[in-house]
C-alpha positions, -999 to +999 in steps of 0.1 A: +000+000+000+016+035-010+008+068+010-018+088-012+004+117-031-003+154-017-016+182-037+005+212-034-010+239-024-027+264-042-012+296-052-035+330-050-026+366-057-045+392-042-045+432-060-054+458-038-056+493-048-063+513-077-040+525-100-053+541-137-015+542-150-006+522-181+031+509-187+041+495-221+005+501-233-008+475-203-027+487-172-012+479-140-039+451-132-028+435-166+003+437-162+005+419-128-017+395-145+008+388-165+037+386-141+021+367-118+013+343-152+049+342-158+056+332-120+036+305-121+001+319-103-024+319-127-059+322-098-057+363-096-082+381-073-097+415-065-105+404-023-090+379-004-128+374+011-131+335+011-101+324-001-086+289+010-072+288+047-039+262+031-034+285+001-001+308-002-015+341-011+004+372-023-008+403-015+003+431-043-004+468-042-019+479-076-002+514-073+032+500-076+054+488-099+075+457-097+105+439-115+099+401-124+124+393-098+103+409-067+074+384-081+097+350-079+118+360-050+086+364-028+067+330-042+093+312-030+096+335+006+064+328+027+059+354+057+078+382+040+066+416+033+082+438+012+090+471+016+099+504+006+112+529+034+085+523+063+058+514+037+047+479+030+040+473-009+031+431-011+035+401+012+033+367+010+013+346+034-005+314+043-044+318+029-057+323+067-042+354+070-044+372+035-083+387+043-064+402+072-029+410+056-049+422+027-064+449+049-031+461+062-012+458+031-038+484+012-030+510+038+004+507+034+008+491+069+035+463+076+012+430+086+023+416+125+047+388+120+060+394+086+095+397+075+103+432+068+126+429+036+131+456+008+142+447-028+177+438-023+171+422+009+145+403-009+156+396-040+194+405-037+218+420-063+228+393-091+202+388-121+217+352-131+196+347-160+205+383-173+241+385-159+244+415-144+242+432-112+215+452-103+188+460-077+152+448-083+132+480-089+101+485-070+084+519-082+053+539-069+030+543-100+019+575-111+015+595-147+051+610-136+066+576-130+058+557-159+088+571-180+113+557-146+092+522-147+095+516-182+134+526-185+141+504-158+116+479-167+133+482-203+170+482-188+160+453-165+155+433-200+190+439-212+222+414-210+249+423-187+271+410-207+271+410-245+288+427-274+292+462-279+270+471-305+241+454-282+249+473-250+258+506-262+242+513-298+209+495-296+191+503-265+181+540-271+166+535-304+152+496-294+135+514-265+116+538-288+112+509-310+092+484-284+075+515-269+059+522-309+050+480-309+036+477-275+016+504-274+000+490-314-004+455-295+021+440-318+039+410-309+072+400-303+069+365-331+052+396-357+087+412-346+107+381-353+095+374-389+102+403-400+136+403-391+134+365-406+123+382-440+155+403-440+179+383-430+170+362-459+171+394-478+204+401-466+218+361-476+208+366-510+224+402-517+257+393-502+256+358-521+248+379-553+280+408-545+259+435-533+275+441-500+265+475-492+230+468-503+230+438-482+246+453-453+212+474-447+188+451-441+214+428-423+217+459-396+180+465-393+178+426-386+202+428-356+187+457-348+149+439-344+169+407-326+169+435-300+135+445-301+118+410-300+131+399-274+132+433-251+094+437-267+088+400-251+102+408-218+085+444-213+051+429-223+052+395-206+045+380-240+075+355-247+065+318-254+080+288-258+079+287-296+092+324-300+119+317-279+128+286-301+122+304-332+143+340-324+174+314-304+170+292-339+175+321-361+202+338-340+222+304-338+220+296-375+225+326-397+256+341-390+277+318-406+256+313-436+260+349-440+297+353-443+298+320-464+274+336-487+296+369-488+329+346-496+306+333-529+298+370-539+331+385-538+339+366-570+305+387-585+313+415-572+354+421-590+371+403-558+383+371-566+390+349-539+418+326-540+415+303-503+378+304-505+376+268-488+399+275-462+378+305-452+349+287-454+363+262-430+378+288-407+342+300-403+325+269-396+345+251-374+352+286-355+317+289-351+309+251-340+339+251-317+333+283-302+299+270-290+310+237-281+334+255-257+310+278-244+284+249-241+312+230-222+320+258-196+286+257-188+288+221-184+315+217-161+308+246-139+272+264-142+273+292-156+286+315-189+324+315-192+317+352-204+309+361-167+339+343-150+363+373-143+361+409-154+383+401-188+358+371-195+330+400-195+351+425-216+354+400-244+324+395-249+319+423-259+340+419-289+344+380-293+336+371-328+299+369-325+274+382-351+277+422-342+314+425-340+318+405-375+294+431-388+311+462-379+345+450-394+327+436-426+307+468-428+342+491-422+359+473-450+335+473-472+333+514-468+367+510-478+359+494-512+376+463-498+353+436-487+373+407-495+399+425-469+371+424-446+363+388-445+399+382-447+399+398-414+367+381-400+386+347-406+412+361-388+394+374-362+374+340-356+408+321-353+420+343-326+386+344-308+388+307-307+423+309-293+412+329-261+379+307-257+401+277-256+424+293-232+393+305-210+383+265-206+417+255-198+420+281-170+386+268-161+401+233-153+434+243-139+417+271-114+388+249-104+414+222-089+426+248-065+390+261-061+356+257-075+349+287-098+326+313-092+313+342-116+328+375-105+293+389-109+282+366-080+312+366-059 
């Protein structure tokens, strides 16, 4: 005879509040919705009037705005309350106290027996799935804070650690971008085909020669990999088959770009005399370079691009999609783009080099010690 399985307990959120502010074209209720949809609570109430005594109920001020993080962290945090100065925003607690909790929360009182913890506190200061450091925002919502919420709430979308063109060119403009898409209710996959189209586009220009003409729609694609996915964050909209589909595309057309720019330069008055090798450079560079990245994460749990401070800096200009770009696109301003993927080869040889190197010191390092990410020390 086996013991009958239990039934976890039921997750309820609880809005209290008013709040008539909309962020990223959502009103506050919807956008809760949403987060609390993404953390795994999908039974949202208005009252905690009858609600089950077993439950665990989060209470959550309508007139405040809250990162993802603040969501998760208290899920998993029964009895805490979160704060800001002497003002309690949500709390987390068992279903025969949320009527009461409720109550206290909506006047911005701090419930008896809670755990008084602000964001950091709560939360703390590492973002492991973003790789950076940075405080969970929790803003008060009004018409004058919705430009603050949605810059952080846009920031708080954004890689640590990426390449250059990513973290410093992009975000300006891509903010603008999902701003103009949210607010039209268009969605992140209507985002993602389009940039599909063009980079497509892009192939068959540089295949036919016409680098300059293919370098166009080649930028605005990199340029919308940014604004899908920040467009799918701000917006709680991301899904398991977008996520497939943008990843899919990101993994598998860069090299089939600079393969099809090797069979144009012939077209174009650029005859190429080590075509193979540079079409071996770039494929093996590119399946080794993921296979030691993959392998780093392997061994020891997280990115080797977040090990130490130089790890981060590389990453910025390892041979990755963006950087390729801005040297292909330099020498092609320069009437040379056979130079320029002459150089890319180059530069993918010697990015291998240091990636190599990084797993080595991995091994050697983690027999003295077992690694951790400088982010997270």
């Amino acid at each position: 005879m086996t013991d009958p399985q239990i039934s976890p307990r039921p997750r309820v959120a609880v809005l209290v509040g008013a709040s008539t502010v909309r962020i990223w074209g959502m009103s506050s209720a919807e956008r809760l919705r949403r987060q609390l949809q993404r953390a795994g609570v999908s039974d949202v109430r208005a009252s905690a009037e009858g609600l089950e005594q077993q439950a665990d109920a989060l209470i959550l001020r309508l007139d405040w705005a809250y990162d993802q993080r603040l969501i998760a962290a208290l899920l998993e945090r029964p009895g805490a309350c979160l704060v800001s100065g002497a003002e309690a925003v949500a709390a987390s607690v068992a279903g025969a106290r949320a009527q009461e909790v409720a109550g206290a929360i909506a006047n911005g009182e701090i419930p008896a027996g809670t755990e008084e913890l602000d964001p950091e506190g709560l939360a703390g200061s590492y973002d492991r799935k973003l790789r950076k450091r940075e405080i969970a925002f929790l803003i008060p919502l009004s018409e004058a804070s919705v430009a603050d919420v949605e810059q952080r709430s846009f920031a708080g979308s954004y890689k640590g650690v990426t390449d250059f063109v990513t973290k410093f060119w992009w975000p300006r403009p891509a903010r603008a971008v999902t701003k103009w898409c949210a607010e039209r209710a268009i969605t992140p996959n209507q985002v993602t085909y389009l940039g599909l189209v063009l980079m497509f586009v892009a192939l068959f220009l540089f295949w036919n020669g016409n680098f300059l003409l293919g370098l166009i729609p080649a930028w605005i694609m990199t340029f919308l990999d940014t604004v899908d996915g920040k467009l799918a964050r701000v917006t709680m909209t991301s899904s398991k088959f977008g996520d497939i589909l943008d990843h899919g595309i990101d993994l598998i057309h860069p090299p089939f770009w600079w393969i099809a720019w090797i069979y144009g330069l012939p077209k174009a008055g650029y005859p190429v005399d080590y075509a193979g090798l540079m079409i071996a450079v770039i494929l093996i560079g590119y399946i080794v370079q993921r296979l030691f990245e993959g392998a780093f994460i392997r061994l020891w749990g997280f990115h080797m691009h977040v090990w130490r401070p130089f790890d981060s800096f590389f990453r910025l200009i390892t041979a990755r999609r963006n950087p390729n770009l801005v040297i292909l696109t330099l020498f092609t301003l320069l009437g040379r783009p056979d130079l320029g993927m002459a150089a890319v080869c180059v530069w993918i040889v010697l990015s291998l080099v240091v990636h190599g190197a990084q797993v080595l010191q991995g091994t050697v390092e983690n027999r003295r010690a077992p690694l951790v990410s400088w982010l997270d020390a």
